[in-house]
N, C-alpha and C positions, 0 to 999 in steps of 0.2 A: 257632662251631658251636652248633647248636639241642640239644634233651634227646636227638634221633634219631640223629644223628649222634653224640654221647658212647656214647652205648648200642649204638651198632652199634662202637665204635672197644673197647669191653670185652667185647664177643663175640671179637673179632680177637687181645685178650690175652691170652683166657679158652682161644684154641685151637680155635674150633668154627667158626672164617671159614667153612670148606669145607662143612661140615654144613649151614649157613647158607643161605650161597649153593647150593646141592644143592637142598633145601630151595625157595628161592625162585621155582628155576626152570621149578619143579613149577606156578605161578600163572602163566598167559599173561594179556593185558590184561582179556581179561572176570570172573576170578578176583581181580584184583590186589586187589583193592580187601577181600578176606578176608586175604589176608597183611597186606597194610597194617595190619588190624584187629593182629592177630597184635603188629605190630613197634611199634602205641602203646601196646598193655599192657603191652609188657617196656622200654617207654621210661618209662611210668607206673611202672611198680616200679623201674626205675633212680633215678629221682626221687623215688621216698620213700622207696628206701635212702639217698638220699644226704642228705635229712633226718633218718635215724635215725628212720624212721615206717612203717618195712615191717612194723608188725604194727598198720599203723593204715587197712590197707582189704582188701578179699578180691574177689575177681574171680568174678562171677554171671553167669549165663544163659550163651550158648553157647562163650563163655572158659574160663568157669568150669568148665564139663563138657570139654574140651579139655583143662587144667590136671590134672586129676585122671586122664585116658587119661595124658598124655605122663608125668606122676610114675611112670605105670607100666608103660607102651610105650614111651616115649622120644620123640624129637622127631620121628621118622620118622612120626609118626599125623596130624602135622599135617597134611601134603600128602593124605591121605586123611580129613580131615574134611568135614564138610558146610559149606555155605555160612554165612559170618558176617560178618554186617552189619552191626554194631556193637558196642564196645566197654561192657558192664554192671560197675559196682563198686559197692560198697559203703563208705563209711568213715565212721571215727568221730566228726568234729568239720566243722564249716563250715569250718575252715582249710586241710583236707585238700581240700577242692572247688574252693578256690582256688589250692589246688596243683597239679589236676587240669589246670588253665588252663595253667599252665607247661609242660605236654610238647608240647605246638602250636609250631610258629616263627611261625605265624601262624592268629589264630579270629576266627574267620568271626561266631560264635553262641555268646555263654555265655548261658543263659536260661533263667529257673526255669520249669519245667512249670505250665502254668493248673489244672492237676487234682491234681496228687499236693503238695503244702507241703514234703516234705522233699528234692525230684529236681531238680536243675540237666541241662541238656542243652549240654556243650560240644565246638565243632565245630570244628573246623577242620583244615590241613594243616601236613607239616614237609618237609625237605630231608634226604635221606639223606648217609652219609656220601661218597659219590660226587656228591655236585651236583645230585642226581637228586628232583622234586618228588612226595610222595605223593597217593594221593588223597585226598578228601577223606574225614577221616573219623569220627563220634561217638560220644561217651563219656554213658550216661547214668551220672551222682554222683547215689545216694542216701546223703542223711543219717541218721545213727544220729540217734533221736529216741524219748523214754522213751514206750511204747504199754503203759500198764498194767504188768503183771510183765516186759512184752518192753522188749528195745531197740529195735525197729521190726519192722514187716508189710512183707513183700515179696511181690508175687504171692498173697494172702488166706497165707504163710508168716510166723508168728512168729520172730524170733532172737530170741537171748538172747547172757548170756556167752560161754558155753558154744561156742558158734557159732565165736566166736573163737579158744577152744582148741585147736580142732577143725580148724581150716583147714590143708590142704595146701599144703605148697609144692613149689612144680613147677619143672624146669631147664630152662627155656626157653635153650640157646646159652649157660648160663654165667650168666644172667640168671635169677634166684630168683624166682620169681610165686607170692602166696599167691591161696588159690582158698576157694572158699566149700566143706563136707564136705558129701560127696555125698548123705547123706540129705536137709539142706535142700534141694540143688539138684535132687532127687527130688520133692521138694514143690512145690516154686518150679514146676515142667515141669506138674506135673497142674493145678494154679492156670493155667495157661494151656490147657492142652487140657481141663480144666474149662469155659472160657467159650467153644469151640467144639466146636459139634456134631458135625461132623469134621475131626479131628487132621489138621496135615498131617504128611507121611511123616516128615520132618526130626524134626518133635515127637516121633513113635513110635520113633523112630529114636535119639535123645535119651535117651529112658526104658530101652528094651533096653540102651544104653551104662550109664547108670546101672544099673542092675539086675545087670550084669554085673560093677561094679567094687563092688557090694556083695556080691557070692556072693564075690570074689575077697579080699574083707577080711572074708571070713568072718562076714559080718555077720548076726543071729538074725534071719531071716524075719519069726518071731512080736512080733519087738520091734519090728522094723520097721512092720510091721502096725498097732500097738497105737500107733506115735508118731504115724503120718499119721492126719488127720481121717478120719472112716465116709465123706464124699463123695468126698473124694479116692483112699480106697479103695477105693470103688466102680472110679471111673473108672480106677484102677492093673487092678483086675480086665478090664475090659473092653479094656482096653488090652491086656492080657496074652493074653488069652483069642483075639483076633482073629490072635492069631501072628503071624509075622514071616519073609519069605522070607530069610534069613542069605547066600544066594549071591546074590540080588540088593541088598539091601542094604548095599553097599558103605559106607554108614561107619559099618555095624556092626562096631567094632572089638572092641568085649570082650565075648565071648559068655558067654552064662549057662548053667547046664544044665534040660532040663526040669524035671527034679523043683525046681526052687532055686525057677524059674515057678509052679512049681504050689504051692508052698509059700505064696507070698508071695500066690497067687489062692484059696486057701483062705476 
């Protein structure tokens, strides 16, 4: 049996099969392919617990902000997430990226990106514990790599230690996932809707989630404010400011209050 198969047979131990499977049913074939995403991140953290190195990478971009709902919705947010097309980490060492390799039964693509030096892109599928083939599906590995006082630029976002401290872990099915802290991956979002003119919905959509799991951690506006860069604060304002239909935007899960908005658009 492949790392997907181990990982889905300690969901079954852990008690949460039905959850699971509940859960899965919710993805018809055009969907599948974002649960998939789902089931190689808790197969990748199966595999670096089982190295003893689950505090040696954090799950970024639309994981990562999913990771940080279900820590505090539960697993039920997933079937109500937006679409995710790939699997974003983080980790510490080139060893861990080769580890990365190993939650595949079979890769298609391990191959270091022509533009970024420290991002490996590896692809490929696994077999579930039913016999059953996933799609295909990619993980981009970036490497922790010393950027001045940081430990690496993600998305024009600095980390640091700290970063690591900082990281949530989420219960994916009994399956532990650490996640990147929601202010980076607040940054990391406007770094992307930074380089485009217009955000798409998902992007805006992204930022409301985050914003709402920082009103709900009680997190100081004003600190807030003061960590993100003046351009990225610009664009957090205008983001803000164009509002957000909450009854059609369905995977606006964690709502924020206006005033919490208005605070942080100050």
């Amino acid at each position: 049996m492949g790392t997907l198969a181990d990982t889905e047979i300690l969901v079954e131990l852990a008690g949460k099969n039905v959850e699971y499977k509940d859960v899965m049913m919710w993805f018809d074939e055009k969907k599948k392919n974002s649960f998939d995403n789902v089931r190689h991140l808790m197969a990748l953290a199966y595999q670096f617990a089982g190295y003893c190195r689950e505090s040696s990478y954090m799950a970024l971009g639309s994981l990562g902000i999913l990771g940080n709902i279900v820590a505090a919705e539960g697993v039920g947010a997933i079937s109500r997430f937006g679409p995710i097309h790939d699997v974003d980490v983080l980790v510490k060492e080139s060893f861990d990226s080769g580890l990365v390799k190993t939650v595949f039964d079979e890769v298609d693509c391990f191959c270091k990106s022509p533009t970024v030096g420290n991002k490996m892109t590896v692809r490929g599928r696994s077999v579930d514990n039913n016999g059953n083939e996933t799609t295909p599906v990619s993980i981009d590995v970036n490497v922790v790599y010393p950027d001045g006082l940081n430990l690496s630029t993600i998305s024009g976002t600095p980390l640091h230690e700290g970063n690591w401290e900082e990281c949530v872990s989420a219960d994916f099915f009994g399956i532990l996932v650490q996640c990147a802290p929601v202010v980076s991956l607040l940054e990391m979002k406007l770094g992307v809707v930074c380089s485009d003119r217009k955000p798409r919905e998902k992007d805006r959509h992204d930022i409301y989630n985050l914003v709402g799991l920082l009103e709900m951690r009680d997190a100081d506006p004003v600190k807030i404010k003061n960590w993100i860069s003046p351009f990225k604060r610009d664009r957090l304002r205008n983001v803000l400011s164009e509002g957000c239909n909450y009854a059609n935007g369905k995977t606006i899960m964690i709502k924020s209050s206006d005033g919490y908005r208005r605070a942080l658009s100050r």
